[in-house]
C-alpha positions in Angstrom: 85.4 35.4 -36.3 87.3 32.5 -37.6 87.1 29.1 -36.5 91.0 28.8 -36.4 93.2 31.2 -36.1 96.9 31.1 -36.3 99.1 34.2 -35.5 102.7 34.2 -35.5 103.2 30.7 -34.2 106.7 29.5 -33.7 107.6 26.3 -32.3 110.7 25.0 -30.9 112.3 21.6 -30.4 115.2 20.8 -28.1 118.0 19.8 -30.4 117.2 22.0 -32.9 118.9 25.0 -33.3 116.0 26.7 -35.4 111.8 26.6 -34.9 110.0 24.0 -36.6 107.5 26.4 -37.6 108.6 29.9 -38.1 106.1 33.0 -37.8 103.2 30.5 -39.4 99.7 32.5 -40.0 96.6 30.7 -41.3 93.4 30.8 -40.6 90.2 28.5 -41.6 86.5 30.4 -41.4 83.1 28.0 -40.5 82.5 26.0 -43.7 85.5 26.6 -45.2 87.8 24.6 -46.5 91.8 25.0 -46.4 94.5 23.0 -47.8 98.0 22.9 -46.5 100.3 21.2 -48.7 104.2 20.8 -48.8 107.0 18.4 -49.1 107.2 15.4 -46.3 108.9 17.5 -43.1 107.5 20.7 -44.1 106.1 21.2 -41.1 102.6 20.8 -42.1 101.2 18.0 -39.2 102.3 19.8 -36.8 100.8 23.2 -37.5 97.2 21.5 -37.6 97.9 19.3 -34.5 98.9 23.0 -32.8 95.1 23.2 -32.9 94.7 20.5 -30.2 97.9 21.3 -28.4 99.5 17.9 -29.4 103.3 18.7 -29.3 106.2 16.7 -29.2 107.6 17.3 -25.8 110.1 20.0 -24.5 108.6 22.0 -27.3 108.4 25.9 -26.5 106.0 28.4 -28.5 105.3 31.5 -29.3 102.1 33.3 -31.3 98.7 32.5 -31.4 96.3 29.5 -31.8 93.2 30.6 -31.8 89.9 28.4 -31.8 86.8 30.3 -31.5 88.5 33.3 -30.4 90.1 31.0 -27.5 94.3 30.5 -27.5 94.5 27.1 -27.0 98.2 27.4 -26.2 97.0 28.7 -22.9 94.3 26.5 -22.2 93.8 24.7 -19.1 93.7 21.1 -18.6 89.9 21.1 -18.5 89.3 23.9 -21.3 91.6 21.9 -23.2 89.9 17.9 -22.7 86.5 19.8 -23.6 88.0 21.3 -26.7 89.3 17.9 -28.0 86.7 16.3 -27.5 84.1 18.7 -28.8 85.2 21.3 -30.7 88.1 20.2 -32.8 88.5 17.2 -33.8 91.2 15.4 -36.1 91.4 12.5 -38.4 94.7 10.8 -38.7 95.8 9.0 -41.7 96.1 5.8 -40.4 92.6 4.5 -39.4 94.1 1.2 -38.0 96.7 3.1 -36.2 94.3 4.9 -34.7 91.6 2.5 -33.3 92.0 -0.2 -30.5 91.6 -3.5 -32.4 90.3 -5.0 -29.3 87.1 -3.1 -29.3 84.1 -2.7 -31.0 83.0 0.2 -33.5 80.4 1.6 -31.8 82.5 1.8 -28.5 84.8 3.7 -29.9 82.5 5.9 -31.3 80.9 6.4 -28.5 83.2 6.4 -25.7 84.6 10.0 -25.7 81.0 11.4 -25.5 79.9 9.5 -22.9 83.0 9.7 -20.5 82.9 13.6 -21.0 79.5 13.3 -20.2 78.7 15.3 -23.5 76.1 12.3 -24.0 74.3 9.6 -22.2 74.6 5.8 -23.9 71.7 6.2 -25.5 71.9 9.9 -27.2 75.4 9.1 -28.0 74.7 5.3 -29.8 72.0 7.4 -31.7 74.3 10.0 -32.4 76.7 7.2 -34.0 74.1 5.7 -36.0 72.9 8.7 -37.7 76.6 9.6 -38.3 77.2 6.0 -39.9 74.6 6.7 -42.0 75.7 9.9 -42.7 79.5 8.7 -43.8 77.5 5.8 -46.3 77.6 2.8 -43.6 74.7 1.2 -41.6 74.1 0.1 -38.4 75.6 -3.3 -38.5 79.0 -1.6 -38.1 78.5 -0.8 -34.7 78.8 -4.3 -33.6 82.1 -5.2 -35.4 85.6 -5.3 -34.8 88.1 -2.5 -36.9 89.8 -5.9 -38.6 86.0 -7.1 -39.8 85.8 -3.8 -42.3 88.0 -2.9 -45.1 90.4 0.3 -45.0 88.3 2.3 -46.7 84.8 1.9 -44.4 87.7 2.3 -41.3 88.6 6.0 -42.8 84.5 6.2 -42.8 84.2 5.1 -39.1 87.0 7.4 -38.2 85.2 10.6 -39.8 81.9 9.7 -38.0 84.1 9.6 -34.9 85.2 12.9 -35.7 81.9 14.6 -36.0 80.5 13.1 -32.7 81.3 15.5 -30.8 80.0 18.7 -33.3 83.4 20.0 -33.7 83.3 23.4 -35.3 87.1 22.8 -36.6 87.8 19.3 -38.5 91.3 18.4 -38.9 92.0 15.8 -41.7 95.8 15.3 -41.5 96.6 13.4 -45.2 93.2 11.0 -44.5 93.3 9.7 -48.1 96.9 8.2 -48.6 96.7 4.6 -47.5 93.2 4.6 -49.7 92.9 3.4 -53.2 92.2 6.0 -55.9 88.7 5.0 -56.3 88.1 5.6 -51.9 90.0 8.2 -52.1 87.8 10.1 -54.6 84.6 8.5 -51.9 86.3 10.4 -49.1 87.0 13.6 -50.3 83.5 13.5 -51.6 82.1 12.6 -48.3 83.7 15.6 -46.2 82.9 18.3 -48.8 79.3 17.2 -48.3 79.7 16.9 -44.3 81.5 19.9 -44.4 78.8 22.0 -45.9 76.1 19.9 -44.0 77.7 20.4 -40.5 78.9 24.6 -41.8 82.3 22.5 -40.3 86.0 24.3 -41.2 88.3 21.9 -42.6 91.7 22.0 -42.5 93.3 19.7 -44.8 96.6 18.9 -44.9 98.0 16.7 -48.1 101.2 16.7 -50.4 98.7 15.7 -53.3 98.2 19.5 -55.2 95.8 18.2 -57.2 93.7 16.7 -54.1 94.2 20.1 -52.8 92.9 22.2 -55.8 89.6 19.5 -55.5 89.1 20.1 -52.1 89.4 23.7 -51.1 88.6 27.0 -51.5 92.1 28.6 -50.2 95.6 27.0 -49.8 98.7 27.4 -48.0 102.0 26.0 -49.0 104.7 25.8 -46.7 108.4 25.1 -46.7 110.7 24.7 -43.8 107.9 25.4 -41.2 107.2 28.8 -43.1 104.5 29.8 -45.1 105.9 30.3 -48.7 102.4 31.2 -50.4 98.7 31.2 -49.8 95.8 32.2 -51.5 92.6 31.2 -53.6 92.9 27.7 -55.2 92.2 28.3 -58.5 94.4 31.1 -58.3 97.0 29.6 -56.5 97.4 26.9 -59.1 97.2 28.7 -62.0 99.4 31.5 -61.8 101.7 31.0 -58.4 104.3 33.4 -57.2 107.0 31.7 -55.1 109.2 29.4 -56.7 108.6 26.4 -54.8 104.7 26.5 -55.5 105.7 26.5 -59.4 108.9 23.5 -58.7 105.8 21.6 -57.3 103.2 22.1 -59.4 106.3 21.4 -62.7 106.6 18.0 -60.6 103.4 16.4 -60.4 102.7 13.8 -63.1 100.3 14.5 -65.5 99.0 12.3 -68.5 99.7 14.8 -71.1 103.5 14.9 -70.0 106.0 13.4 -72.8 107.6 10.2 -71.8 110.7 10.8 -70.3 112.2 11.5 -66.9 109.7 13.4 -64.3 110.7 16.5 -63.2 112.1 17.4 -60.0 113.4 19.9 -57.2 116.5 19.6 -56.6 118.6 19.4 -53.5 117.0 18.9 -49.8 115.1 20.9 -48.0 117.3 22.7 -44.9 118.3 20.4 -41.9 116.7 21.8 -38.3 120.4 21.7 -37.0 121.3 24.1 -39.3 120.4 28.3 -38.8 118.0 29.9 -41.4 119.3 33.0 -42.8 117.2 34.9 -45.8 114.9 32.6 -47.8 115.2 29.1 -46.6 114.0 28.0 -50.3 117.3 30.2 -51.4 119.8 26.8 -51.6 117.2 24.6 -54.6 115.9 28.1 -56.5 117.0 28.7 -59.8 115.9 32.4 -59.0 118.2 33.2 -56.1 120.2 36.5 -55.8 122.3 37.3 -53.1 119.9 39.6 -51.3 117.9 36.1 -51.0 120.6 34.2 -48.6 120.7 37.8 -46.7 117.0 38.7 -46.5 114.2 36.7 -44.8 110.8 37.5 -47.4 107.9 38.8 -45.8 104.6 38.0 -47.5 103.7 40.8 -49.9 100.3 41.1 -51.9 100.3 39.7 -55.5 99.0 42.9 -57.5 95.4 42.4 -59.1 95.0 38.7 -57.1 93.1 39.6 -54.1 93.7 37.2 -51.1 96.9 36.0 -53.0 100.3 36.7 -51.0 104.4 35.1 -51.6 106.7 35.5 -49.8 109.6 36.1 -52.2 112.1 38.5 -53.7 111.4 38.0 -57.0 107.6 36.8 -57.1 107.3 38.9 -60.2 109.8 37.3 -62.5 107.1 34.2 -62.4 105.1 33.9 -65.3 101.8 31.7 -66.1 103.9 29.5 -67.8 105.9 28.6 -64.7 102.3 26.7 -63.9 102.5 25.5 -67.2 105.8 23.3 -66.9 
């Protein structure tokens, strides 16, 4: 069984006059890590807060989220607070965004546990310490205010908040972009080792590909709330078969480019007022053909890549060097 599970999900915003997410399947296994990358508005936040249920209000859904076998779409209001505060848990990309000033460390660490009753004061301020420890800080944090510790050792506290609660599905939503490089590379570190420790799935959303080929052992990228391509990392990378995965991968900088303007995808990705018909990549790809503003793509397997799957019409007019650019 999977830890997550995402069949079919479609979301809905009033005001918009197609889903947010469109038909997305994913899933994340215990101990696994998955990467979901894409532009800014791709849709990628809210497909991993699905997994708590947070959705922007008025929103209507359809599919599957699966946690342990459980649909959280259907929870009730008590399966649901002992889900978020146990099961799943998410780290957000702000930390200071995400903790009250006004309060001390170790009550925020503590607070959820206790008042859920998962822990008494004791269990749970032993709990934090060890997890402190765990994440490369000691005790001493517990006593001071979010403003007292540098942005970095925040992004610590707020992965040791995370794991209070044993969560069997860890949702990092872009938890290294207000980091430097060098506590960037810390962090990414750190929950590869908690993730094995812990046998925790991690879902990990970023726009950084090579974070993502780092990180994970499988990746889904997604455009316009659909799944464009998923697959094994290494794979992935190296020899993709949509279109957009390539137009990314042409577009990240690298230190062995030739000086000279970066390369870049041209054109915006499509405006939620505006209905979808065929391939919603079909207006920036050089490869379009008219069956592509006609025909939706379905996934199909990439022959002799097991695991890998596109969802384009002409997946096999990609070569290795379109990995290359």
């Amino acid at each position: 069984m999977n830890t997550l599970d995402i069949q079919g999900l479609r979301i809905t915003l009033p005001g918009t006059a197609r889903p947010v997410l469109d038909g997305v399947d994913l899933t994340v296994a215990a101990g696994e890590t998955v990467a979901l990358v894409g532009e800014s508005g791709s849709g990628k936040t809210l497909t991993s807060r699905s997994a708590l249920r947070l959705l922007p209000a008025g929103a209507t859904t359809e599919g599957a989220v699966r946690v342990n076998g459980h649909d959280v779409l259907t929870m009730h209001t008590d399966q649901l607070r002992a889900l978020r505060t146990g099961t799943v848990a998410m780290i957000f990309q702000d930390p200071r965004a995400a903790i009250n000033p006004l309060r001390r460390i170790g009550d925020f660490l503590t607070e959820s546990v206790r008042r859920t009753r998962i822990m008494n004061r004791t269990d749970a301020s032993v709990r934090a310490t060890e997890l402190l420890r765990a994440v490369g800080l000691d005790a001493s944090a517990l006593h001071k205010y979010p403003s007292q510790v540098s942005g970095g050792m925040l992004q610590r506290v707020m992965i040791a908040a995370a794991l209070m609660g044993y969560p069997a599905l860890l949702l990092a939503d872009e938890p290294t972009t207000a980091l430097d490089v060098t506590t960037q590379a810390e962090v990414v570190a750190l929950l590869a080792e908690l993730r094995e420790r812990f046998s925790t799935g991690l879902l990990f959303v970023t726009h950084d590909l090579d974070l993502a080929a780092a990180i994970s052992d499988r990746v889904y990228v997604m455009y316009a709330g659909r799944i464009a391509e998923r697959g094994p990392a290494e794979t992935l990378f190296t020899h993709p078969r949509h279109p957009y995965t390539a137009a990314l991968l042409a577009s990240t900088p690298r230190l062995t480019t030739p000086g000279g303007r970066l390369a870049a995808i041209d054109g915006q990705p499509p405006d939620l007022r505006t209905v979808l018909t065929g391939c919603s990549f079909a207006a920036r790809c050089p490869l379009a053909t008219e069956v592509c503003d006609q025909q939706t793509p379905v996934p199909q397997p990439v022959p002799g890549q097991p695991g890998h799957q596109a969802a384009c019409h002409h997946s096999d007019r990609l070569d290795r060097s379109a990995a290359d650019v």
